[in-house]
N, CA and C atoms as an extended XYZ file, in Angstrom:
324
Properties=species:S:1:pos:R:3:atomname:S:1:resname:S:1:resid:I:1 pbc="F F F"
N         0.840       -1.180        0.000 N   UNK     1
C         0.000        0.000        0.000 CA  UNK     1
C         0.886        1.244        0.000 C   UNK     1
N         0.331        2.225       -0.659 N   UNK     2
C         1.313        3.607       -0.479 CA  UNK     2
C         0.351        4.638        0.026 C   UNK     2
N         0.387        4.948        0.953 N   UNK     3
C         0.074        6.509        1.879 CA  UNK     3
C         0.199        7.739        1.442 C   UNK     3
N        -0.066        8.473        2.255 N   UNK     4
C         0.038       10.108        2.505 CA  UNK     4
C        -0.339       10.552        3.567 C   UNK     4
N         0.950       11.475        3.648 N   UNK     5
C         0.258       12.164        5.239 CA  UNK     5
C        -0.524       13.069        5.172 C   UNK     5
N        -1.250       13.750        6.323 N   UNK     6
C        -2.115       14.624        6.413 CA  UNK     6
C        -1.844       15.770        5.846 C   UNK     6
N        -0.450       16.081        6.227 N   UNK     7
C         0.137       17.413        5.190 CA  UNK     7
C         0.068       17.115        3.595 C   UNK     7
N         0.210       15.978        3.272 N   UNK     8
C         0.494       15.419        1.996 CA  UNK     8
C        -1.531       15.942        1.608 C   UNK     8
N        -1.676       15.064        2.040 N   UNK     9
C        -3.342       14.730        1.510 CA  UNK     9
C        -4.063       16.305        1.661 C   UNK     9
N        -3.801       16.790        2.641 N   UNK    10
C        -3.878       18.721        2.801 CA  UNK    10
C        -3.689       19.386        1.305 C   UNK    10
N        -2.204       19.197        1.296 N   UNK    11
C        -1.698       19.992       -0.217 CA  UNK    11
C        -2.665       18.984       -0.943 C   UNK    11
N        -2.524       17.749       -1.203 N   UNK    12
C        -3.709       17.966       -2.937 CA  UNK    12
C        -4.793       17.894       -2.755 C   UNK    12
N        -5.548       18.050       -1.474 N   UNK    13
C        -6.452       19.018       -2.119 CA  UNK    13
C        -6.731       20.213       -2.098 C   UNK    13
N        -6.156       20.970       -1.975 N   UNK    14
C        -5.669       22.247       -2.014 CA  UNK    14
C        -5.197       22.049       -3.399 C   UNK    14
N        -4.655       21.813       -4.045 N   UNK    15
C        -4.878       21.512       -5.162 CA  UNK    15
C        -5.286       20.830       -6.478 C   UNK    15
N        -6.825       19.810       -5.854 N   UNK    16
C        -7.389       19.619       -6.663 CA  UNK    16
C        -8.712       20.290       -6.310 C   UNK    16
N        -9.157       21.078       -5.546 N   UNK    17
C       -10.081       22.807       -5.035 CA  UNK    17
C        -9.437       23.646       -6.109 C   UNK    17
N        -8.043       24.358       -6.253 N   UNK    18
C        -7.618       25.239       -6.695 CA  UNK    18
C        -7.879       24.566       -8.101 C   UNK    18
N        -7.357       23.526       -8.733 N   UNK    19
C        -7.324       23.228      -10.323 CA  UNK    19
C        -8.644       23.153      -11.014 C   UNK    19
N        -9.855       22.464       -9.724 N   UNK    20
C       -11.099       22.316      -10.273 CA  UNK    20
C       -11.076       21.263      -10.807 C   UNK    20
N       -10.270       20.010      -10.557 N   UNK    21
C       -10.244       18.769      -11.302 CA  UNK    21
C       -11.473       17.906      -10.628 C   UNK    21
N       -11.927       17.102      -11.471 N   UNK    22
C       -12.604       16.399      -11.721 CA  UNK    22
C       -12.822       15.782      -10.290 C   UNK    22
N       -14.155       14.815       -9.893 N   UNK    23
C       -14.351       14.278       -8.626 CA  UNK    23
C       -13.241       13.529       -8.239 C   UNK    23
N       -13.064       12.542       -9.657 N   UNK    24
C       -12.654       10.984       -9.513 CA  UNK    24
C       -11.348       11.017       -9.626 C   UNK    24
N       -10.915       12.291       -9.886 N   UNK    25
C        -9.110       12.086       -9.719 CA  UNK    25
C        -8.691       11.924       -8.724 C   UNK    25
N        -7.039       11.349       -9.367 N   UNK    26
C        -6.862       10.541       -7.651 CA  UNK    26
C        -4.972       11.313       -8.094 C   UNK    26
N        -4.306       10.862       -7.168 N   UNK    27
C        -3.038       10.762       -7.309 CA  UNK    27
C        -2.571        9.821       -7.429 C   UNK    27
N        -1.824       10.017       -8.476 N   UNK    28
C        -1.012        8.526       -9.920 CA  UNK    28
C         0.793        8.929       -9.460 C   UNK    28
N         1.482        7.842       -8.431 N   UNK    29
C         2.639        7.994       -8.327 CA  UNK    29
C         3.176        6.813       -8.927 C   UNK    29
N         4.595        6.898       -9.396 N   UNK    30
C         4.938        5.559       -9.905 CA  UNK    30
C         7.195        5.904       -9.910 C   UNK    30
N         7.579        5.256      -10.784 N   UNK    31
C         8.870        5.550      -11.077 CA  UNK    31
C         8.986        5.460      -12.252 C   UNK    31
N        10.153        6.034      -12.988 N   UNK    32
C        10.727        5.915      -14.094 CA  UNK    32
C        12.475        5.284      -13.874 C   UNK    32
N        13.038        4.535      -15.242 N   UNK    33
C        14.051        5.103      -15.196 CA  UNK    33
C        14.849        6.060      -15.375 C   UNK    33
N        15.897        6.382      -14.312 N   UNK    34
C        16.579        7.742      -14.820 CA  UNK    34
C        16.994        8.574      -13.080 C   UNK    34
N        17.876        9.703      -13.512 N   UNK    35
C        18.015       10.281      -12.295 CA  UNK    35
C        19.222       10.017      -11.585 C   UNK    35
N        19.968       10.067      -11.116 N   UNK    36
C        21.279        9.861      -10.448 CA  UNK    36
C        21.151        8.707       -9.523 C   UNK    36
N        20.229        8.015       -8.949 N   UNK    37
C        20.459        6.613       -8.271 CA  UNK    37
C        20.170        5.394       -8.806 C   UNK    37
N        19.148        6.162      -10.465 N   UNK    38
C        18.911        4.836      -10.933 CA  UNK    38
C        17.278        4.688      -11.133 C   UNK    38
N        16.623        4.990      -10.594 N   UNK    39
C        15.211        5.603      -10.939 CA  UNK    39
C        14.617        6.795      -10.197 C   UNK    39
N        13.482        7.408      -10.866 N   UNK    40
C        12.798        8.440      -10.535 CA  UNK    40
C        12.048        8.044      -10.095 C   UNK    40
N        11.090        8.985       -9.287 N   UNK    41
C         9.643        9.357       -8.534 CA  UNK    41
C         8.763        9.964       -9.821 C   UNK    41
N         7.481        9.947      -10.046 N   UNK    42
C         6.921       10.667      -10.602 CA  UNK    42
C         5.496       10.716       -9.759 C   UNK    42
N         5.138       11.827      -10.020 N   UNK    43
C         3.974       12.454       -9.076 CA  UNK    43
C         3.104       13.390       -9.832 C   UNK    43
N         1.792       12.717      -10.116 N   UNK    44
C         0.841       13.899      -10.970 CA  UNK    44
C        -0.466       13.170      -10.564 C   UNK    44
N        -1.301       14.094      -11.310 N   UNK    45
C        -2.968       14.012      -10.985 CA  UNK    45
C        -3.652       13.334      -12.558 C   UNK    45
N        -4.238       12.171      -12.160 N   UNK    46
C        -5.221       11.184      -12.632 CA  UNK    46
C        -6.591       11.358      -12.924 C   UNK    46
N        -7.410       10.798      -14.241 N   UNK    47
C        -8.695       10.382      -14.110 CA  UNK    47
C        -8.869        9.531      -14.812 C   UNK    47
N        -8.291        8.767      -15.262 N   UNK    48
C        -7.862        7.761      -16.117 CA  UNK    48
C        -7.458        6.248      -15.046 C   UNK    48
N        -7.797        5.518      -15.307 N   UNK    49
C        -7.552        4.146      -14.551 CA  UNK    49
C        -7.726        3.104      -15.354 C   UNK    49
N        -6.650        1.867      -15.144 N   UNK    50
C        -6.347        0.758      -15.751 CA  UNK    50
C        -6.756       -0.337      -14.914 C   UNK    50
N        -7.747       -1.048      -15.315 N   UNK    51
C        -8.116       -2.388      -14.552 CA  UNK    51
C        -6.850       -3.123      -14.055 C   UNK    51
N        -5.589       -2.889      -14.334 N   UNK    52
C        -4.208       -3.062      -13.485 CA  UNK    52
C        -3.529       -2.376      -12.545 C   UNK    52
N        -3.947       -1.489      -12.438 N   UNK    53
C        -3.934       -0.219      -11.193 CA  UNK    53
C        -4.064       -0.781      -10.018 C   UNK    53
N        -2.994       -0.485       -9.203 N   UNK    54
C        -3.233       -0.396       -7.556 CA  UNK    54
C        -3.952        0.750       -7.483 C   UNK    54
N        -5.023        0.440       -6.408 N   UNK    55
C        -5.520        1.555       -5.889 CA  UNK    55
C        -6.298        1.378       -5.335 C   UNK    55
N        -5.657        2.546       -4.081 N   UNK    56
C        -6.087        2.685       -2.675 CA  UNK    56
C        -6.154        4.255       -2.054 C   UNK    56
N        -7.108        3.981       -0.907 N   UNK    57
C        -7.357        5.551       -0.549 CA  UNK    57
C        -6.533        5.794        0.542 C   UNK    57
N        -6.106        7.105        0.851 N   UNK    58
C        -5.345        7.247        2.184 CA  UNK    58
C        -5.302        8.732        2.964 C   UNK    58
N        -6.127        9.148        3.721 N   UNK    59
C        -6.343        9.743        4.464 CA  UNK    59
C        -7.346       10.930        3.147 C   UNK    59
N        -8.376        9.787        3.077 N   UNK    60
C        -9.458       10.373        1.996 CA  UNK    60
C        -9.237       10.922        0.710 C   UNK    60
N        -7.535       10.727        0.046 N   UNK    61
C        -7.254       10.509       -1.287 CA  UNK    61
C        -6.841        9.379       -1.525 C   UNK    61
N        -7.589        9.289       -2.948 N   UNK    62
C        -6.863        8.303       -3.595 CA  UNK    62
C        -5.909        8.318       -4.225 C   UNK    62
N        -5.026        6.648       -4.151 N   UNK    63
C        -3.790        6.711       -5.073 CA  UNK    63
C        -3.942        5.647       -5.641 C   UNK    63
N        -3.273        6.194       -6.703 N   UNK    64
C        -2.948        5.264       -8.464 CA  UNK    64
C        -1.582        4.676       -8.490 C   UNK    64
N        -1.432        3.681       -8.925 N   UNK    65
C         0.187        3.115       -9.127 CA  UNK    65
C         0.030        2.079       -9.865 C   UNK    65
N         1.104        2.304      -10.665 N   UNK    66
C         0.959        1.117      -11.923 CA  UNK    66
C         1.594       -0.436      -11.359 C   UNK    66
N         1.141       -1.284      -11.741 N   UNK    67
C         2.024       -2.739      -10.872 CA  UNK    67
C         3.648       -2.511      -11.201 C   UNK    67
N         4.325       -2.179      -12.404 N   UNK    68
C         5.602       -2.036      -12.186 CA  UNK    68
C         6.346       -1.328      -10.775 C   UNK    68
N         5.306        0.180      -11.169 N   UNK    69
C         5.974        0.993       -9.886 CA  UNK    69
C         5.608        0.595       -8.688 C   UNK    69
N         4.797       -0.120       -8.259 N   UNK    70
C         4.490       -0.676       -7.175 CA  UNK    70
C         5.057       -1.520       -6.581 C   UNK    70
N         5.640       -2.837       -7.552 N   UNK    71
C         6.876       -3.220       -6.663 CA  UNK    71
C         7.702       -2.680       -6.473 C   UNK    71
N         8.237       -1.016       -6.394 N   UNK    72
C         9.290       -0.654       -5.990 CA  UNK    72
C         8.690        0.782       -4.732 C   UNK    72
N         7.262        0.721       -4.880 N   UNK    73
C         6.728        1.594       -4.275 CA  UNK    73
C         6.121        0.950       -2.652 C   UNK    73
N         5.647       -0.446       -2.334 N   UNK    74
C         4.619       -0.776       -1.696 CA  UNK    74
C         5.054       -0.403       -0.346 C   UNK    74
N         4.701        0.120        0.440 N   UNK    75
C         5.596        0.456        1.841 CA  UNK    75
C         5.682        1.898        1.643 C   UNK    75
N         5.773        2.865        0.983 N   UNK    76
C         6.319        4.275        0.688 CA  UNK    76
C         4.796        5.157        1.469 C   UNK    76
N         5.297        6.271        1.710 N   UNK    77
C         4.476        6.922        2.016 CA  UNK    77
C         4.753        8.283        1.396 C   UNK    77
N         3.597        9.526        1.006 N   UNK    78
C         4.018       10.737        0.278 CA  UNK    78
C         3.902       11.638        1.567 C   UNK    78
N         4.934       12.254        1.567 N   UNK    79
C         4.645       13.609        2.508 CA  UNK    79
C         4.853       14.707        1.621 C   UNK    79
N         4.366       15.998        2.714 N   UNK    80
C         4.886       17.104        1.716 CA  UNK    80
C         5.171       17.940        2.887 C   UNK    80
N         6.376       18.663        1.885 N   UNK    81
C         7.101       19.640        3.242 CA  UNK    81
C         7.085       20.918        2.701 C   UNK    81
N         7.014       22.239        3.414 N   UNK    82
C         7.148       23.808        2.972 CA  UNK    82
C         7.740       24.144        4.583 C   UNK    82
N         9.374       24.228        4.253 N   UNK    83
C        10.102       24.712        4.971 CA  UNK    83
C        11.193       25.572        3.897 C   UNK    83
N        12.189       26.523        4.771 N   UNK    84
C        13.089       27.332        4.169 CA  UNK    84
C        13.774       26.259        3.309 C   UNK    84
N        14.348       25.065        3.099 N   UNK    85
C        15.008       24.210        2.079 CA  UNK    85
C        13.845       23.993        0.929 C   UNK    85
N        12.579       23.980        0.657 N   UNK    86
C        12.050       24.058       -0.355 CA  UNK    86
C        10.702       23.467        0.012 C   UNK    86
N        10.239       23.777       -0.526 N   UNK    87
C         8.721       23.160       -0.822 CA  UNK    87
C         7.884       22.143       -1.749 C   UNK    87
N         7.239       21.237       -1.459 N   UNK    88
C         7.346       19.891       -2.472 CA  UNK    88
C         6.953       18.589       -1.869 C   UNK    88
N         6.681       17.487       -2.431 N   UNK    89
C         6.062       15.942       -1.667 CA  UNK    89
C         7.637       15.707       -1.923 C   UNK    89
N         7.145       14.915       -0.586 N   UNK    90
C         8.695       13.670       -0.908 CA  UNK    90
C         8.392       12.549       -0.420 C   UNK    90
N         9.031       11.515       -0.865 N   UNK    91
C         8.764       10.550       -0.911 CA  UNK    91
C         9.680        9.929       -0.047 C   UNK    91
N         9.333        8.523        0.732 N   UNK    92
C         9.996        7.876        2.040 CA  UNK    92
C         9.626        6.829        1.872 C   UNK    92
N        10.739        5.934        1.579 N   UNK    93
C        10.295        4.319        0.168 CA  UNK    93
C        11.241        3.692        1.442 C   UNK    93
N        10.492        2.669        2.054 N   UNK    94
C        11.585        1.565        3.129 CA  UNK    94
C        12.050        1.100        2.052 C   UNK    94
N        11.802        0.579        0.419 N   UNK    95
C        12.055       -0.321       -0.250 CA  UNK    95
C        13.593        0.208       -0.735 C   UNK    95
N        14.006        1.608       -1.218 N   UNK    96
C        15.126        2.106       -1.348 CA  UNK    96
C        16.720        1.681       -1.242 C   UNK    96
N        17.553        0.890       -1.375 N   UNK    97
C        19.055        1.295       -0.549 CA  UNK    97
C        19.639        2.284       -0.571 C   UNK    97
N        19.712        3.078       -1.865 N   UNK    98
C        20.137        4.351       -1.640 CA  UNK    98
C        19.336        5.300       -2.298 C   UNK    98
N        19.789        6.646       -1.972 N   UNK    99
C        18.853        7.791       -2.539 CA  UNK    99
C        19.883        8.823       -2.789 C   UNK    99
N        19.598        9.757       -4.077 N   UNK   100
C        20.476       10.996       -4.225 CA  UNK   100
C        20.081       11.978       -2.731 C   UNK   100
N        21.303       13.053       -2.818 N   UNK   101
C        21.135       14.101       -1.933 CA  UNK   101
C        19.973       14.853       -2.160 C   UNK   101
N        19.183       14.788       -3.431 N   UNK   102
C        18.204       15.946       -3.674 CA  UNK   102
C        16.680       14.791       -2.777 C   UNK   102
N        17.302       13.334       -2.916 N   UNK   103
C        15.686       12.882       -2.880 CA  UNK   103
C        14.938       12.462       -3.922 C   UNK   103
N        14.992       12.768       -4.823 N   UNK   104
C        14.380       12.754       -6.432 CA  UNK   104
C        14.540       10.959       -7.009 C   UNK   104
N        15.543       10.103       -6.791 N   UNK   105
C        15.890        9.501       -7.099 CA  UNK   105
C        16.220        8.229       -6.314 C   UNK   105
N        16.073        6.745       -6.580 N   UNK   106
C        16.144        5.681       -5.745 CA  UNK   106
C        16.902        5.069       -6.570 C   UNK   106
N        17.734        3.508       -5.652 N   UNK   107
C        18.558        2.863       -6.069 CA  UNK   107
C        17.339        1.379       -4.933 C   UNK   107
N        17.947        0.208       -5.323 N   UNK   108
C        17.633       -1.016       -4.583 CA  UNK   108
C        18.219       -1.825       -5.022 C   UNK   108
């Protein structure tokens, strides 16, 4: 399963109020390859769903994840932070061994 915290689940909807998106969108996280450890995070807004889709709700949003990214996701949770170092979700994957300095990027 992949989460979000209250701050997390706060910000989107705060920005899915502000965008005006659709009921049924959810948040679609997954990975790519690429990035300095070896894969990426990707993080955007959904209304589209694949009868292969994980998906689950978490603290009254839903999330999307494709089965690839999911075995590298299941355990992760999204937070989001707005402090003086920057503002933004980040992601906190037990599944990980390593991670770049920015965060952006996983290794296993």
């Amino acid at each position: 399963m992949i989460e979000v915290t209250e701050k997390a689940a706060a910000e989107v909807q705060r920005i899915l109020t502000e965008q005006e998106l659709p009921e049924q969108t959810a948040l679609r996280v997954g990975v790519k390859g690429g990035g300095c450890s070896g894969f990426s995070y990707t993080l955007g807004f959904d209304d589209q769903f694949n009868e292969i889709d994980q998906i689950s709700e978490s603290q009254g949003v839903r999330v999307v994840c494709d089965p690839k990214s999911f075995l590298y996701l299941n355990g992760t949770y999204v937070d989001f932070e707005d402090n003086l170092m920057g503002r933004g979700f980040k992601f906190v994957n037990p599944n990980a061994s390593k991670t770049c300095g920015c965060g952006e990027s996983f290794s296993v």
